[in-house]
C-alpha positions as CSV (number, residue, x, y, z in Angstrom):
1,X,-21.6,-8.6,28.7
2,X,-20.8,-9.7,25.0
3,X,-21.4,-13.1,24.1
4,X,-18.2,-14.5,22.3
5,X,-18.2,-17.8,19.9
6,X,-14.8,-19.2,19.8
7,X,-15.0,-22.6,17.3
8,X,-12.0,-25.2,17.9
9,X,-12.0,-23.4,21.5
10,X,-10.7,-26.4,23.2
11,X,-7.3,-26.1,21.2
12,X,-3.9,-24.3,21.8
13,X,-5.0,-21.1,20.2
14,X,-8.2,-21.7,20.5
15,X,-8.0,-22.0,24.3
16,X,-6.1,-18.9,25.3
17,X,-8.4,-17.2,22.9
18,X,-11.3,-18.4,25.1
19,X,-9.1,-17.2,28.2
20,X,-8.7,-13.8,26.7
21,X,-11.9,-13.0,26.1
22,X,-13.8,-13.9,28.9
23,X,-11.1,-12.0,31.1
24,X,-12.3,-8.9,28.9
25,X,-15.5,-10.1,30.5
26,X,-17.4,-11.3,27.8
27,X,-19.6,-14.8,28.0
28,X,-17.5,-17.6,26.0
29,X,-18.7,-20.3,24.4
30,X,-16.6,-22.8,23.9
31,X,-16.6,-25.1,20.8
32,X,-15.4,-28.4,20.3
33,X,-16.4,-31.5,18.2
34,X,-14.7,-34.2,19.3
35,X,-12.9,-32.5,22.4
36,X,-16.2,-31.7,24.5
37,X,-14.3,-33.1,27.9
38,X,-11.3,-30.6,27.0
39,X,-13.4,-27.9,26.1
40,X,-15.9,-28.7,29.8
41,X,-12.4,-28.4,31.5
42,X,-11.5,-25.0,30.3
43,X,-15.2,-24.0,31.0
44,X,-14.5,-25.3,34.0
45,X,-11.2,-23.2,34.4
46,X,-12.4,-19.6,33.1
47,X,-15.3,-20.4,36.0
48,X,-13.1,-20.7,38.4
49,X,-11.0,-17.4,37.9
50,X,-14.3,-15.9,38.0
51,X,-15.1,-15.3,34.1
52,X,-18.6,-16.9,32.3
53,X,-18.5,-20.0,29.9
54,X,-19.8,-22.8,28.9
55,X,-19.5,-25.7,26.6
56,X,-21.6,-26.6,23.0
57,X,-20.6,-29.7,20.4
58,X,-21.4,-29.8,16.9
59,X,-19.9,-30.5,13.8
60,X,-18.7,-27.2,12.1
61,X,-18.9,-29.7,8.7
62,X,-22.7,-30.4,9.3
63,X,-25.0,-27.8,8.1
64,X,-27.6,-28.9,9.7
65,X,-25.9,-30.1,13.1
66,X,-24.1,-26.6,13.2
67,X,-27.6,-24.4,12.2
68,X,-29.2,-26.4,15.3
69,X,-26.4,-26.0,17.8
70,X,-26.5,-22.3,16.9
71,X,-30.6,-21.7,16.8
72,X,-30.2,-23.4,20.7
73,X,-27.5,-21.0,21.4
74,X,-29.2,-17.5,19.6
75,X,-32.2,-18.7,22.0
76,X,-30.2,-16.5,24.6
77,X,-29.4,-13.4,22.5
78,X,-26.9,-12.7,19.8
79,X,-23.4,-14.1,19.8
80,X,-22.0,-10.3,18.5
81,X,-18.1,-11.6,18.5
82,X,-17.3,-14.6,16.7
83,X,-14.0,-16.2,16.5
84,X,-13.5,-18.8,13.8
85,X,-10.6,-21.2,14.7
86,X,-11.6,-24.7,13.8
87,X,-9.2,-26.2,11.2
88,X,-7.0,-29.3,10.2
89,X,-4.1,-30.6,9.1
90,X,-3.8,-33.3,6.4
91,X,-0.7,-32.7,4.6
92,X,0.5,-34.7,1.8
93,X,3.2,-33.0,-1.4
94,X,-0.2,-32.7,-4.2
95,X,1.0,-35.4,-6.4
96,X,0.1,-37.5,-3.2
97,X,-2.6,-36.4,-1.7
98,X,-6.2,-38.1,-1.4
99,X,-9.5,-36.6,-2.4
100,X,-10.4,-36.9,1.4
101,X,-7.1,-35.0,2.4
102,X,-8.5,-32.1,0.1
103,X,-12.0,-32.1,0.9
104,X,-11.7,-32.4,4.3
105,X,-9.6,-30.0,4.9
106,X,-11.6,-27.4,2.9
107,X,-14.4,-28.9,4.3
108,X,-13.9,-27.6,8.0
109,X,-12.1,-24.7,7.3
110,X,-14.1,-23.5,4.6
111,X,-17.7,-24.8,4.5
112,X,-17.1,-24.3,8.3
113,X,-16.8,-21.0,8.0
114,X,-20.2,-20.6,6.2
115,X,-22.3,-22.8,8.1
116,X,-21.1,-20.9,11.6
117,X,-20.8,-17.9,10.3
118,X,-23.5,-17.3,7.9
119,X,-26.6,-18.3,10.4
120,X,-25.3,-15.8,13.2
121,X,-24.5,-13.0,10.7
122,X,-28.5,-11.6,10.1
123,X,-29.0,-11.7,14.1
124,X,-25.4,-9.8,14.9
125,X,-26.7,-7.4,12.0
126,X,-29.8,-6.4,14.1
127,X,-27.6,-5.4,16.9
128,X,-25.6,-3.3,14.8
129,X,-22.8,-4.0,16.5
130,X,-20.2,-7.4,16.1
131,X,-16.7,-8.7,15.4
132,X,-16.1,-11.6,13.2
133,X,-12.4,-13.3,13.5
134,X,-11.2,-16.0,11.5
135,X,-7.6,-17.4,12.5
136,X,-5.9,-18.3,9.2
137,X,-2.5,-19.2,9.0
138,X,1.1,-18.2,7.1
139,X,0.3,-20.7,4.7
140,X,-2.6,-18.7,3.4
141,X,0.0,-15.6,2.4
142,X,3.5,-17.4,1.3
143,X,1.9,-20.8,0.5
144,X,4.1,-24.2,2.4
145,X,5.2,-27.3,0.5
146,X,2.8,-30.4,1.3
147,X,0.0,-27.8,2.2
148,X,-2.0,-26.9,-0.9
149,X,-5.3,-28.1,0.7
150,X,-4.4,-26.2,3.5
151,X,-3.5,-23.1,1.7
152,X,-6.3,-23.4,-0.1
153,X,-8.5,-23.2,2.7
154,X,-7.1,-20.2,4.7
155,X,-6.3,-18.1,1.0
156,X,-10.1,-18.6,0.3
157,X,-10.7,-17.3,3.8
158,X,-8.7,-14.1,3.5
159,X,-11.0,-13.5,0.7
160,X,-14.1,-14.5,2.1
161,X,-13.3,-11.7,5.3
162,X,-12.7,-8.8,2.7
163,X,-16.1,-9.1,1.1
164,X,-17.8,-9.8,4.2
165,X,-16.2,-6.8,6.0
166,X,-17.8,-4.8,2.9
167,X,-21.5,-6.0,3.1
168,X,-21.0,-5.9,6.7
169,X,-19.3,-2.5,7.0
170,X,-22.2,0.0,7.5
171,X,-23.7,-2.3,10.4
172,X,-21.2,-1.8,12.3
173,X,-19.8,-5.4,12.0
174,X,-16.0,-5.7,11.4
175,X,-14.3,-8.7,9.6
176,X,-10.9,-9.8,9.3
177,X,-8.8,-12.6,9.4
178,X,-5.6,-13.0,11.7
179,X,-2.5,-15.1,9.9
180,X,0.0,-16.9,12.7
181,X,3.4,-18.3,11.4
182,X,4.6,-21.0,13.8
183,X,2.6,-20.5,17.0
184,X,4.0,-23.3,19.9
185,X,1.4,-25.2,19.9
186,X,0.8,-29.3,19.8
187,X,0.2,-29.1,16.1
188,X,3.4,-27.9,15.7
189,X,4.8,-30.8,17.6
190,X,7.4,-32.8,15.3
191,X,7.2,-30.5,12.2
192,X,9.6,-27.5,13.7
193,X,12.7,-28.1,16.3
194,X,14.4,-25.3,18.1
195,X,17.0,-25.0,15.2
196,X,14.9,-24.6,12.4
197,X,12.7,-22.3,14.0
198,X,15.7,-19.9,14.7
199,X,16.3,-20.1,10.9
200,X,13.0,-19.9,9.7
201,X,11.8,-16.7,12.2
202,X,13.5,-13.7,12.4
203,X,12.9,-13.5,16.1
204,X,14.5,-16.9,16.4
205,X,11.3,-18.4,18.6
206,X,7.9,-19.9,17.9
207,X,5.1,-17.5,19.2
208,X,2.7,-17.9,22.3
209,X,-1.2,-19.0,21.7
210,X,-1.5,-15.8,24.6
211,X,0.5,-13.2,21.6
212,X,-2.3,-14.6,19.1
213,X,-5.6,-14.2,21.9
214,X,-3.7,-10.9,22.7
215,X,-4.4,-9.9,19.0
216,X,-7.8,-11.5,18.3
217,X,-9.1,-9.3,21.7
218,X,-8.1,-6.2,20.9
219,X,-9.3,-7.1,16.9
220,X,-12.6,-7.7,19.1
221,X,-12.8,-4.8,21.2
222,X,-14.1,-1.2,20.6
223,X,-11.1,0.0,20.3
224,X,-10.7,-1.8,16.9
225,X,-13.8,-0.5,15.2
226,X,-12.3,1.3,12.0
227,X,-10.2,-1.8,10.9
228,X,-12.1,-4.4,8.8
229,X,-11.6,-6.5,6.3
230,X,-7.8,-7.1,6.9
231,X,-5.4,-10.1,6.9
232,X,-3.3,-9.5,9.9
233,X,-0.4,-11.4,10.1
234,X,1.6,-12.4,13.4
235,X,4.5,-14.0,12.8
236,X,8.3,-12.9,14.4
237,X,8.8,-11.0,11.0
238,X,8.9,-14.3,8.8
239,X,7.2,-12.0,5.8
Protein backbone atom coordinates (compact mmCIF):
# COMPACT_ATOMS: atom_id res chain seq x y z
CA UNK A 1 0.00 0.00 0.00
CA UNK A 2 1.32 3.45 -1.43
CA UNK A 3 1.11 6.31 0.77
CA UNK A 4 -0.57 9.25 -1.11
CA UNK A 5 -0.28 13.22 -0.08
CA UNK A 6 -3.13 15.05 -1.44
CA UNK A 7 -2.64 19.05 -0.16
CA UNK A 8 -6.05 21.18 -0.20
CA UNK A 9 -7.58 17.42 0.20
CA UNK A 10 -10.55 18.71 1.98
CA UNK A 11 -11.77 20.71 -1.29
CA UNK A 12 -13.95 19.79 -4.41
CA UNK A 13 -11.12 18.42 -6.35
CA UNK A 14 -9.17 17.80 -3.79
CA UNK A 15 -11.70 15.53 -2.18
CA UNK A 16 -12.66 13.17 -4.94
CA UNK A 17 -8.92 13.07 -5.58
CA UNK A 18 -8.61 11.71 -1.99
CA UNK A 19 -11.63 9.30 -2.79
CA UNK A 20 -9.87 8.02 -5.93
CA UNK A 21 -6.90 7.12 -4.63
CA UNK A 22 -7.52 5.44 -1.60
CA UNK A 23 -10.14 3.20 -3.67
CA UNK A 24 -6.97 2.29 -5.78
CA UNK A 25 -5.99 1.26 -2.33
CA UNK A 26 -3.41 3.48 -1.35
CA UNK A 27 -3.09 5.19 2.33
CA UNK A 28 -4.37 9.07 1.91
CA UNK A 29 -3.43 11.72 3.76
CA UNK A 30 -5.54 14.29 3.72
CA UNK A 31 -4.43 18.03 3.96
CA UNK A 32 -6.12 20.93 5.03
CA UNK A 33 -5.14 24.18 6.80
CA UNK A 34 -7.93 25.79 7.89
CA UNK A 35 -10.54 22.93 6.95
CA UNK A 36 -9.17 20.17 9.43
CA UNK A 37 -13.10 19.23 10.48
CA UNK A 38 -13.83 18.87 6.60
CA UNK A 39 -10.87 17.02 5.89
CA UNK A 40 -11.58 14.54 9.49
CA UNK A 41 -15.06 14.04 7.82
CA UNK A 42 -13.78 12.64 4.56
CA UNK A 43 -11.24 10.66 6.60
CA UNK A 44 -13.96 9.62 8.23
CA UNK A 45 -15.91 8.76 4.93
CA UNK A 46 -13.02 6.80 2.89
CA UNK A 47 -12.92 4.73 6.51
CA UNK A 48 -16.12 3.82 6.27
CA UNK A 49 -16.14 2.43 2.60
CA UNK A 50 -13.33 0.44 3.84
CA UNK A 51 -10.19 2.47 2.28
CA UNK A 52 -7.14 3.97 4.80
CA UNK A 53 -6.80 7.84 5.75
CA UNK A 54 -6.23 10.13 7.95
CA UNK A 55 -6.07 13.79 8.61
CA UNK A 56 -2.62 16.36 9.06
CA UNK A 57 -2.89 20.46 9.27
CA UNK A 58 -0.16 22.70 8.39
CA UNK A 59 0.34 25.63 6.56
CA UNK A 60 1.64 24.88 3.00
CA UNK A 61 2.95 28.90 3.25
CA UNK A 62 5.05 28.00 6.43
CA UNK A 63 8.37 26.44 5.82
CA UNK A 64 8.90 25.51 8.86
CA UNK A 65 5.27 24.47 9.92
CA UNK A 66 5.05 22.32 6.54
CA UNK A 67 8.90 20.66 7.00
CA UNK A 68 7.58 19.62 10.60
CA UNK A 69 4.16 18.30 9.63
CA UNK A 70 6.02 16.30 6.99
CA UNK A 71 9.28 14.97 9.09
CA UNK A 72 6.06 13.60 11.65
CA UNK A 73 4.54 12.10 8.61
CA UNK A 74 8.00 10.49 6.68
CA UNK A 75 8.27 8.92 10.43
CA UNK A 76 6.03 6.14 8.86
CA UNK A 77 7.73 5.63 5.49
CA UNK A 78 7.82 7.56 2.33
CA UNK A 79 4.80 9.40 0.86
CA UNK A 80 5.93 8.01 -2.96
CA UNK A 81 2.60 9.89 -4.65
CA UNK A 82 2.08 13.30 -4.04
CA UNK A 83 -0.71 15.37 -5.21
CA UNK A 84 -0.31 19.07 -5.02
CA UNK A 85 -3.79 20.88 -4.97
CA UNK A 86 -3.72 23.62 -2.50
CA UNK A 87 -4.41 27.07 -4.21
CA UNK A 88 -6.40 30.44 -4.01
CA UNK A 89 -8.32 32.82 -5.56
CA UNK A 90 -7.82 36.60 -5.17
CA UNK A 91 -8.76 38.12 -8.35
CA UNK A 92 -8.60 41.62 -8.95
CA UNK A 93 -8.10 43.34 -13.16
CA UNK A 94 -3.80 44.15 -12.31
CA UNK A 95 -4.26 47.88 -12.27
CA UNK A 96 -6.26 46.94 -9.07
CA UNK A 97 -4.85 44.47 -7.37
CA UNK A 98 -3.01 44.55 -3.82
CA UNK A 99 0.50 43.41 -3.04
CA UNK A 100 -1.22 40.86 -0.69
CA UNK A 101 -3.54 39.66 -3.60
CA UNK A 102 -0.20 38.89 -5.60
CA UNK A 103 1.87 37.45 -2.92
CA UNK A 104 -0.52 35.38 -1.52
CA UNK A 105 -1.58 33.86 -4.19
CA UNK A 106 2.00 32.95 -5.37
CA UNK A 107 2.60 32.44 -2.02
CA UNK A 108 0.44 29.04 -1.63
CA UNK A 109 0.57 27.93 -4.92
CA UNK A 110 4.03 28.46 -5.54
CA UNK A 111 6.30 28.62 -2.40
CA UNK A 112 3.71 25.75 -1.51
CA UNK A 113 4.79 23.79 -3.97
CA UNK A 114 8.47 23.97 -2.75
CA UNK A 115 8.14 23.63 0.79
CA UNK A 116 5.78 20.19 0.31
CA UNK A 117 7.38 19.15 -2.29
CA UNK A 118 10.98 19.70 -1.93
CA UNK A 119 11.36 17.95 1.69
CA UNK A 120 9.60 14.65 0.46
CA UNK A 121 11.48 14.53 -2.90
CA UNK A 122 15.20 13.02 -1.40
CA UNK A 123 13.08 10.27 0.61
CA UNK A 124 10.69 9.31 -2.58
CA UNK A 125 14.17 9.29 -4.54
CA UNK A 126 15.47 6.38 -2.20
CA UNK A 127 12.53 4.35 -3.11
CA UNK A 128 13.11 4.79 -6.62
CA UNK A 129 9.72 4.79 -7.29
CA UNK A 130 6.95 8.06 -7.01
CA UNK A 131 4.42 10.30 -8.74
CA UNK A 132 4.34 13.93 -8.24
CA UNK A 133 0.92 15.82 -9.35
CA UNK A 134 0.35 19.27 -9.26
CA UNK A 135 -3.31 20.50 -10.22
CA UNK A 136 -2.91 23.74 -12.14
CA UNK A 137 -5.52 25.38 -13.88
CA UNK A 138 -6.66 26.82 -17.62
CA UNK A 139 -5.51 29.99 -16.54
CA UNK A 140 -1.88 28.72 -16.48
CA UNK A 141 -2.09 27.91 -20.60
CA UNK A 142 -4.61 30.79 -22.13
CA UNK A 143 -4.14 33.25 -19.31
CA UNK A 144 -8.01 34.89 -17.70
CA UNK A 145 -8.73 38.54 -17.29
CA UNK A 146 -8.51 39.58 -13.45
CA UNK A 147 -6.23 36.50 -12.88
CA UNK A 148 -2.50 37.51 -13.45
CA UNK A 149 -1.54 36.47 -9.94
CA UNK A 150 -3.20 33.41 -10.53
CA UNK A 151 -1.70 32.74 -13.86
CA UNK A 152 1.29 33.44 -12.57
CA UNK A 153 1.25 30.95 -10.06
CA UNK A 154 0.03 27.87 -12.10
CA UNK A 155 2.42 29.07 -15.54
CA UNK A 156 5.35 28.99 -13.00
CA UNK A 157 4.16 25.58 -11.96
CA UNK A 158 3.99 24.02 -15.47
CA UNK A 159 7.49 24.96 -15.49
CA UNK A 160 8.60 23.90 -12.29
CA UNK A 161 7.09 20.04 -13.25
CA UNK A 162 9.16 19.98 -16.59
CA UNK A 163 12.46 20.42 -14.86
CA UNK A 164 11.60 18.34 -11.97
CA UNK A 165 10.45 15.46 -14.21
CA UNK A 166 14.04 15.81 -15.71
CA UNK A 167 16.18 15.59 -12.50
CA UNK A 168 13.75 13.18 -11.37
CA UNK A 169 13.48 11.04 -14.46
CA UNK A 170 16.08 8.25 -14.01
CA UNK A 171 14.71 7.54 -10.34
CA UNK A 172 11.94 6.54 -11.52
CA UNK A 173 9.89 9.59 -10.23
CA UNK A 174 7.37 11.13 -12.76
CA UNK A 175 6.23 14.79 -12.75
CA UNK A 176 3.51 16.56 -14.36
CA UNK A 177 1.05 18.97 -13.83
CA UNK A 178 -2.81 18.46 -14.65
CA UNK A 179 -4.71 21.87 -16.07
CA UNK A 180 -8.80 21.80 -15.39
CA UNK A 181 -10.93 24.54 -17.29
CA UNK A 182 -14.16 24.98 -15.36
CA UNK A 183 -14.50 22.01 -13.02
CA UNK A 184 -18.15 22.32 -10.97
CA UNK A 185 -16.92 23.05 -8.02
CA UNK A 186 -17.84 25.80 -5.08
CA UNK A 187 -15.11 28.01 -6.42
CA UNK A 188 -16.80 28.21 -9.41
CA UNK A 189 -19.91 29.24 -7.63
CA UNK A 190 -21.06 32.87 -8.96
CA UNK A 191 -18.32 33.30 -11.60
CA UNK A 192 -19.97 30.81 -14.45
CA UNK A 193 -23.88 30.22 -14.98
CA UNK A 194 -25.27 27.44 -17.18
CA UNK A 195 -25.35 29.89 -20.24
CA UNK A 196 -22.01 30.95 -20.24
CA UNK A 197 -20.60 27.73 -19.58
CA UNK A 198 -22.36 26.32 -22.83
CA UNK A 199 -20.61 29.20 -24.68
CA UNK A 200 -17.46 29.06 -23.19
CA UNK A 201 -16.95 24.85 -23.36
CA UNK A 202 -17.33 23.11 -26.33
CA UNK A 203 -18.99 20.27 -24.55
CA UNK A 204 -21.49 22.85 -23.24
CA UNK A 205 -21.04 21.55 -19.26
CA UNK A 206 -18.67 22.29 -16.48
CA UNK A 207 -16.62 19.02 -15.66
CA UNK A 208 -16.82 16.67 -12.46
CA UNK A 209 -14.03 16.84 -9.53
CA UNK A 210 -14.51 12.55 -10.19
CA UNK A 211 -13.27 13.35 -14.41
CA UNK A 212 -10.19 15.37 -12.71
CA UNK A 213 -9.40 12.36 -9.68
CA UNK A 214 -10.10 9.97 -12.70
CA UNK A 215 -7.04 11.63 -14.45
CA UNK A 216 -4.74 12.37 -11.48
CA UNK A 217 -5.09 8.25 -10.59
CA UNK A 218 -4.22 6.90 -13.61
CA UNK A 219 -1.30 9.93 -13.90
CA UNK A 220 -0.47 8.04 -10.44
CA UNK A 221 -0.59 4.54 -11.33
CA UNK A 222 1.98 2.18 -13.02
CA UNK A 223 0.35 2.26 -15.78
CA UNK A 224 1.50 5.87 -16.40
CA UNK A 225 5.28 5.45 -15.88
CA UNK A 226 6.74 6.73 -19.36
CA UNK A 227 4.76 10.14 -19.19
CA UNK A 228 6.53 12.89 -17.14
CA UNK A 229 6.97 16.18 -17.29
CA UNK A 230 3.68 17.13 -19.01
CA UNK A 231 0.83 19.76 -18.68
CA UNK A 232 -2.23 17.82 -19.13
CA UNK A 233 -5.09 19.64 -19.78
CA UNK A 234 -8.86 18.62 -18.98
CA UNK A 235 -11.07 20.82 -20.15
CA UNK A 236 -14.43 19.85 -22.61
CA UNK A 237 -12.18 21.00 -25.56
CA UNK A 238 -12.01 24.84 -24.45
CA UNK A 239 -8.20 24.82 -26.07
Amino acid sequence: MKRALVTGGSGGIGAAICRRLAADGHHVIVHANRGLTKAAALVAEIVAAGGSAEAVSFDVTDRAAAAAALASLLEAGPIQILVNNAGIHADAVFPGMSGEQWDSVLDVSLNGFFNVTQPLSLPMIRTRWGRIITISSIAGLTGNRGQVNYSAAKGALHAASKSLALELASRGITVNAVAPGIIATGMIEGSFDAETIKKLVPMQRAGQPEEVADLVAFLASPQAAYISGQVISINGGMI
